[in-house]
TORLOTOR-188114 format. One line per 8 residues: number of its first residue (from 1); for each residue x, z, y of N, C-alpha, C. Coordinates in Angstrom, 3 decimals, always signed. Layout:
BEGIN
NUM = X:Z:Y:X:Z:Y:X:Z:Y  ...
// end
This chain:
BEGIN
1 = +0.759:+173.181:+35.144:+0.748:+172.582:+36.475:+1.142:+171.112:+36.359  -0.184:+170.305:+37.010:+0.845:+169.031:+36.864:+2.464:+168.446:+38.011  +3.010:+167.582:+37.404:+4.234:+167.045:+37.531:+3.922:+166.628:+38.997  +4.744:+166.718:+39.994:+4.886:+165.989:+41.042:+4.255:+164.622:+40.861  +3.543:+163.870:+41.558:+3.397:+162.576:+41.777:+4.391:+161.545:+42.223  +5.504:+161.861:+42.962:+6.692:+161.365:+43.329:+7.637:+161.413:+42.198  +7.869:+162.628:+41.504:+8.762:+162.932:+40.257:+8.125:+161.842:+39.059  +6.804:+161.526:+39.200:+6.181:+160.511:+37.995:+6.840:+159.011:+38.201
9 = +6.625:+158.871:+39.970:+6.249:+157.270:+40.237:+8.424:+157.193:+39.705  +8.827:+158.438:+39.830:+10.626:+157.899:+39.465:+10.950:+158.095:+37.498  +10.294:+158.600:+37.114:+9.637:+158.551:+35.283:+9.435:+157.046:+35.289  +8.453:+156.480:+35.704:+7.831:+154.668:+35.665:+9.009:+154.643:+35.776  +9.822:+154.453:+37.342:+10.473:+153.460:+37.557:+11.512:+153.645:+36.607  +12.285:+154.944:+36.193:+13.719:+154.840:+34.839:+12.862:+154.174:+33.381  +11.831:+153.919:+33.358:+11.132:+153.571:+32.213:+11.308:+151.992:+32.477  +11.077:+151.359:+33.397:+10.906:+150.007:+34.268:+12.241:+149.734:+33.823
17 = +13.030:+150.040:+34.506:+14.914:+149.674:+34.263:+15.396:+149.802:+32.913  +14.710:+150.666:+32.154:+15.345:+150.734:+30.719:+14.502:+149.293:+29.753  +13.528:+149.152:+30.287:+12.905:+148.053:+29.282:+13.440:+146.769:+29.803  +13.494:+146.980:+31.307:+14.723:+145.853:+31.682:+16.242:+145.287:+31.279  +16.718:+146.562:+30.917:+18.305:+146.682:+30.605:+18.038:+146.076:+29.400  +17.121:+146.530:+28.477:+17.030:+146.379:+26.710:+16.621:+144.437:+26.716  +15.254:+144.338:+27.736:+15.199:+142.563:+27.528:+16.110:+141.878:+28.633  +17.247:+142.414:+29.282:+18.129:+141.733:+29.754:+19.755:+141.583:+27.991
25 = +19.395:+142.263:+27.682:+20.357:+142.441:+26.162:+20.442:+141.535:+25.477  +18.836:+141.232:+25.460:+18.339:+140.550:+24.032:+18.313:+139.274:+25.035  +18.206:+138.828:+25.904:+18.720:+137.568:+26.915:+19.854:+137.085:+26.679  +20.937:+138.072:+27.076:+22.297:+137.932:+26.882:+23.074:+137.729:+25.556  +22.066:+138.274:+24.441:+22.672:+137.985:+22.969:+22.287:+136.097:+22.629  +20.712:+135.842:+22.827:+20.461:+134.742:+23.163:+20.817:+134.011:+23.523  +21.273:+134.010:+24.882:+21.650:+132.857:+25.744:+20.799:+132.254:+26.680  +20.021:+133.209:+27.111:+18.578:+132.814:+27.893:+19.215:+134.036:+29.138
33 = +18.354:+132.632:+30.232:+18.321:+133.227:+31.877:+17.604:+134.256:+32.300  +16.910:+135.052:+32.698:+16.536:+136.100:+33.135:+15.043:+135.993:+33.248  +15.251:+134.841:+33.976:+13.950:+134.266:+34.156:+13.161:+133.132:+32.864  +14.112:+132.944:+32.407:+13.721:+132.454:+30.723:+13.264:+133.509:+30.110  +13.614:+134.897:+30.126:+12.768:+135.888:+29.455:+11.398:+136.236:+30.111  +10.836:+136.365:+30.950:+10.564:+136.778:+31.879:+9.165:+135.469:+31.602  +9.283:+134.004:+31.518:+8.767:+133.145:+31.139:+7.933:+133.004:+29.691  +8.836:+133.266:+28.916:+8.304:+133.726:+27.538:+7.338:+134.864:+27.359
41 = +7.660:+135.884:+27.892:+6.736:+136.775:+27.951:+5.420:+136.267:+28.446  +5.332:+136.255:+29.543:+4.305:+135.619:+30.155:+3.527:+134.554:+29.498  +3.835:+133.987:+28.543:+3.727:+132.756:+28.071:+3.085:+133.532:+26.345  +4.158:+134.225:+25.873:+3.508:+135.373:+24.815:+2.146:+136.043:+24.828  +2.231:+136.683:+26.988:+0.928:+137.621:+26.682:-0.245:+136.223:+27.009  -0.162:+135.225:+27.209:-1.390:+133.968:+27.333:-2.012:+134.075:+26.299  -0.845:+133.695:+25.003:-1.416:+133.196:+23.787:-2.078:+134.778:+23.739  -1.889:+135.324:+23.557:-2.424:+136.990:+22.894:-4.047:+137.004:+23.627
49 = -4.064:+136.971:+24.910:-5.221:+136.602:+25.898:-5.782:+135.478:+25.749  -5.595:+134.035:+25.008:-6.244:+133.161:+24.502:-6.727:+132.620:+25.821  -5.696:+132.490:+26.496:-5.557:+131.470:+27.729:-4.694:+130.536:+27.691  -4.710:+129.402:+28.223:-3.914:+128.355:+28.661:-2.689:+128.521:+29.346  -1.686:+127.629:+28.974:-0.429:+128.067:+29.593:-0.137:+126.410:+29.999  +0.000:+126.259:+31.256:+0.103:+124.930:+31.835:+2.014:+125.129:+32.400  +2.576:+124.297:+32.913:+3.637:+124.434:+34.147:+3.005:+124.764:+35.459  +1.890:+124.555:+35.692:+1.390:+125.012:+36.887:+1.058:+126.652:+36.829
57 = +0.472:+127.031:+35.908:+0.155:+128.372:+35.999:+1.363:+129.226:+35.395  +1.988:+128.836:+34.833:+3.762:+129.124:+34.629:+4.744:+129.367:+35.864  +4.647:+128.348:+37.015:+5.066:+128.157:+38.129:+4.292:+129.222:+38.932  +3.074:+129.529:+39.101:+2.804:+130.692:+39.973:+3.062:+131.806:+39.783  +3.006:+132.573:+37.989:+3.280:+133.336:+37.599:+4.570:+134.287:+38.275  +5.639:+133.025:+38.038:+7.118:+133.304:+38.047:+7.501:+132.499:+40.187  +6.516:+132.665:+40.246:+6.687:+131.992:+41.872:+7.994:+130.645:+42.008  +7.791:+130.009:+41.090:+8.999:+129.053:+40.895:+8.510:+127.243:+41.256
65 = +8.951:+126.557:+42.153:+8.651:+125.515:+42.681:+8.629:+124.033:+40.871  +7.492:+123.364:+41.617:+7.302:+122.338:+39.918:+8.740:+122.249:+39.115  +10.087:+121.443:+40.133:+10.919:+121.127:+39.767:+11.757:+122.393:+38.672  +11.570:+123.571:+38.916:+12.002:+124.680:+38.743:+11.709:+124.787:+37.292  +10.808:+124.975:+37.267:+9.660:+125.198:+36.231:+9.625:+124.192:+34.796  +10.042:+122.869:+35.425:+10.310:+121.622:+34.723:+11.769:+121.912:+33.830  +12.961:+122.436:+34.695:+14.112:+122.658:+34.156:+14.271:+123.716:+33.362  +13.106:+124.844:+33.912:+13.264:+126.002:+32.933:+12.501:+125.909:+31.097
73 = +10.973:+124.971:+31.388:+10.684:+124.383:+29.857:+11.687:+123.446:+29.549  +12.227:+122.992:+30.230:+13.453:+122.019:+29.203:+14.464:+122.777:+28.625  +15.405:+123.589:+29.075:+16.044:+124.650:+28.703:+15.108:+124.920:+27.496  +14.079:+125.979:+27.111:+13.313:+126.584:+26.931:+12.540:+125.746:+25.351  +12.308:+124.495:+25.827:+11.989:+123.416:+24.752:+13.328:+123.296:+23.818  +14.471:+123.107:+24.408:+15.854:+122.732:+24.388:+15.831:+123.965:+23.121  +16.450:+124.806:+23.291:+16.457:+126.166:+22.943:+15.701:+126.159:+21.220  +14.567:+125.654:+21.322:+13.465:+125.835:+19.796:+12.735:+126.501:+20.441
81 = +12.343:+127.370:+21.911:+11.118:+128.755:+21.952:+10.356:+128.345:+22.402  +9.788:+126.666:+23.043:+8.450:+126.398:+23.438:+8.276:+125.101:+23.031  +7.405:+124.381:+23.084:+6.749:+123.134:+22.579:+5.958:+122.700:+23.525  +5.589:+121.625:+24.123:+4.747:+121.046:+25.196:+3.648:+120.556:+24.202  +2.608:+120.164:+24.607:+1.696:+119.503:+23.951:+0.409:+119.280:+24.931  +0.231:+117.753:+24.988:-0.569:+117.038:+25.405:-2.431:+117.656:+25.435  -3.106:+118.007:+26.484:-4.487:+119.006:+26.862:-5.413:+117.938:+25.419  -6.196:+118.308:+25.005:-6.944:+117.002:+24.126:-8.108:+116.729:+25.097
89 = -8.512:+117.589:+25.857:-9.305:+117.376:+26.991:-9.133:+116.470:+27.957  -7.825:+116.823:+28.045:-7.634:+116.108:+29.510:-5.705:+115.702:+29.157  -5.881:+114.537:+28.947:-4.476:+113.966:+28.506:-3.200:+114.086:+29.886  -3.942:+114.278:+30.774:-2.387:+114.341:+31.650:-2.399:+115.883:+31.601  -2.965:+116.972:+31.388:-2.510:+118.131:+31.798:-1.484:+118.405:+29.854  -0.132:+118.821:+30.745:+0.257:+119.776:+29.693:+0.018:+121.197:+29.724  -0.086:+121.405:+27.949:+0.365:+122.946:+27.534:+1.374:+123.082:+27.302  +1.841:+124.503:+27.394:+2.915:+125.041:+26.680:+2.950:+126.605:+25.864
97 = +2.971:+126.364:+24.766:+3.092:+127.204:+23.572:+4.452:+127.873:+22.894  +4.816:+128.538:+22.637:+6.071:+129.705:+22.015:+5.933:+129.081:+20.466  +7.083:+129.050:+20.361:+7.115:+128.431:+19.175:+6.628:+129.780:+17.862  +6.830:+129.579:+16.475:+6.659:+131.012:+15.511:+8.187:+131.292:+15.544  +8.998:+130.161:+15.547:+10.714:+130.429:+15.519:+11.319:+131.633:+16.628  +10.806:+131.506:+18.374:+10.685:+132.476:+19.279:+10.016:+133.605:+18.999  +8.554:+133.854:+18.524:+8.440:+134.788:+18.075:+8.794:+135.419:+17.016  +9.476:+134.901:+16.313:+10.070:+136.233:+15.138:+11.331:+136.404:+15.724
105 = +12.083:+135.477:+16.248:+13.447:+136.169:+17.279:+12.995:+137.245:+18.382  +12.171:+137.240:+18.891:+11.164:+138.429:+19.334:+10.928:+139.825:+18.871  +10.494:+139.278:+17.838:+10.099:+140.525:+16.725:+11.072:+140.973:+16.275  +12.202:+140.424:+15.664:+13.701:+141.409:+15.429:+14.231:+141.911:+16.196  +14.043:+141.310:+17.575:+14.670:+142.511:+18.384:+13.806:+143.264:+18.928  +12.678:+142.827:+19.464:+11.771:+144.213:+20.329:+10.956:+144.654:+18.949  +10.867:+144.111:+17.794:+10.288:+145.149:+17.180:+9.914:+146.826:+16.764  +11.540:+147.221:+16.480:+11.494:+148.559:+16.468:+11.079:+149.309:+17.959
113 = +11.096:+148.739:+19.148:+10.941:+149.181:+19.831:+9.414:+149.288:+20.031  +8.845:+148.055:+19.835:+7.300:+148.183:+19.850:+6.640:+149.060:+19.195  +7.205:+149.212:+17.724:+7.018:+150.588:+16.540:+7.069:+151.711:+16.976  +7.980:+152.062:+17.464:+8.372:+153.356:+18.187:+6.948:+153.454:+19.499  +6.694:+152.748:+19.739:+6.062:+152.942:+21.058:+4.646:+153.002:+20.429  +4.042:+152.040:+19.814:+2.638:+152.599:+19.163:+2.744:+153.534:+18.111  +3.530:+153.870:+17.661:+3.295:+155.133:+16.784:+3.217:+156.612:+18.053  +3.906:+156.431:+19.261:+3.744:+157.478:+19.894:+2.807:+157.136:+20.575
121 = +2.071:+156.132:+20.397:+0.526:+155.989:+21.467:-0.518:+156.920:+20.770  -0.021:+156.409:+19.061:-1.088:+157.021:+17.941:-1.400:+158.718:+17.918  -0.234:+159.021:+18.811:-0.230:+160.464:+18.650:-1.432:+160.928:+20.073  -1.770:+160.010:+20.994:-2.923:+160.516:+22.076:-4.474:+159.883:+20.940  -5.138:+160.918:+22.032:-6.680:+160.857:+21.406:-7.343:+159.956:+22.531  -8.129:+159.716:+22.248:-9.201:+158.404:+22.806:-8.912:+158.807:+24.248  -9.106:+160.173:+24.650:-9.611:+159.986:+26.137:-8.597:+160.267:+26.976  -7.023:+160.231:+26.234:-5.986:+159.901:+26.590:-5.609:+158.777:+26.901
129 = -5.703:+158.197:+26.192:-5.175:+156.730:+26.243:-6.293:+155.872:+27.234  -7.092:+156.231:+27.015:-8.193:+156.143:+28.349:-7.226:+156.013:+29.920  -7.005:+157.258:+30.405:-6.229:+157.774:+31.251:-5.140:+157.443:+31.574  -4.368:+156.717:+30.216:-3.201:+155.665:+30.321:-3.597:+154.845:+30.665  -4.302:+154.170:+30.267:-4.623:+152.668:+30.840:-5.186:+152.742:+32.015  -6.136:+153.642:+32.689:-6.278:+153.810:+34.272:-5.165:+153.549:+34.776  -4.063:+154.576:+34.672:-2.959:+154.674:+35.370:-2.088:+153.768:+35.221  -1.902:+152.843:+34.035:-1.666:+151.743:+34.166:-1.835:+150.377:+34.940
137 = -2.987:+150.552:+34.994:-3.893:+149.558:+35.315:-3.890:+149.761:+37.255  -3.773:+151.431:+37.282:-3.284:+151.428:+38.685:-2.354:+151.150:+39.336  -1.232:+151.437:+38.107:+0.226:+151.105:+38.862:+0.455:+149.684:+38.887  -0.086:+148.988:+38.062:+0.159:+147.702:+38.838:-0.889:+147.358:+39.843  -1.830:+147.764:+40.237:-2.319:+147.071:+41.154:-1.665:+147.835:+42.477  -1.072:+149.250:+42.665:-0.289:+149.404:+43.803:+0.841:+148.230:+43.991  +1.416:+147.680:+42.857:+2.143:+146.522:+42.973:+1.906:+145.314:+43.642  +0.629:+145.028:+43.077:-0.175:+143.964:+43.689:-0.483:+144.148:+45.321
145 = -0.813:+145.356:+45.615:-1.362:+145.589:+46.784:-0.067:+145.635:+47.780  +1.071:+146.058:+47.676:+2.187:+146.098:+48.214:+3.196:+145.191:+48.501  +2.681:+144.029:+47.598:+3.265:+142.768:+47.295:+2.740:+142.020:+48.908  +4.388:+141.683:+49.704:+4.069:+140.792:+50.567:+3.158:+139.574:+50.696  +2.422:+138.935:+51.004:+1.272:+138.136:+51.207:+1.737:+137.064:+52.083  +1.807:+135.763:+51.853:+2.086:+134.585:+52.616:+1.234:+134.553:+53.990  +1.847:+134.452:+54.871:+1.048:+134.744:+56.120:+0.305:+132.853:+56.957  -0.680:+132.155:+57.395:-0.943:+131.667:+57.827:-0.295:+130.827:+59.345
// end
């Protein structure tokens, strides 16, 4: 019989809080703001997606005003975990890139955890993991869809 649908959406959410608690840890061992983690990531899954990472699209991401955004890559630059660098296209737009120094401080700590987690992906068959990623892919867009909307 399957699991309650209510009993699942509270599975996500203790799953949600525990990956929270673990990259609020690795923040706190660091010395990084909440939202400095939270930045990096975002900034991690770009490069992986082979997209551009501006302060502007940084700033919407994290709903954080220019000035905001400015203090958090300085921190962030400050730190060794990002690098600015000048568009070659277009000289006034900046990028911003994760340094290799951030990502292997990355990798020592969420590593084993990432291990642990694709070795138990390895254990579903194709049309499982199929079904994960639907439901993935659903649960955030109930997010999206639930997400208050700036009103006119």
């Amino acid at each position: 019989m399957a699991e309650d649908p209510l009993a699942t959406v509270h599975r996500l959410r203790a799953l949600v809080v525990e990956l929270h608690l673990f990259g609020a840890e690795f923040a706190r061992i660091h010395g990084l703001h909440a939202t400095d983690l939270r930045a990096l990531i975002y900034l991690l899954d770009a490069e992986r997606g082979g997209r551009t990472a501006t302060p502007t699209w940084l700033g919407e991401r994290l709903h954080l005003n220019s000035a905001s955004v400015t203090a958090l890559v300085d921190r962030l630059e400050k730190a060794g975990h990002v690098r600015r660098e000048r568009d070659h296209q277009d000289r006034r737009k900046v990028l911003i890139h994760v340094t290799p120094e951030a990502v292997q401080l990355g990798w020592s700590f969420f590593g084993p955890v990432i291990e642990n987690a694709t070795t138990a992906i390895g254990a579903y068959s194709e049309r499982q993991l199929n079904a994960i990623h639907r439901f993935l892919t659903d649960m955030q867009q109930s997010i999206d869809d639930a997400r208050p909307r700036a009103t006119d």
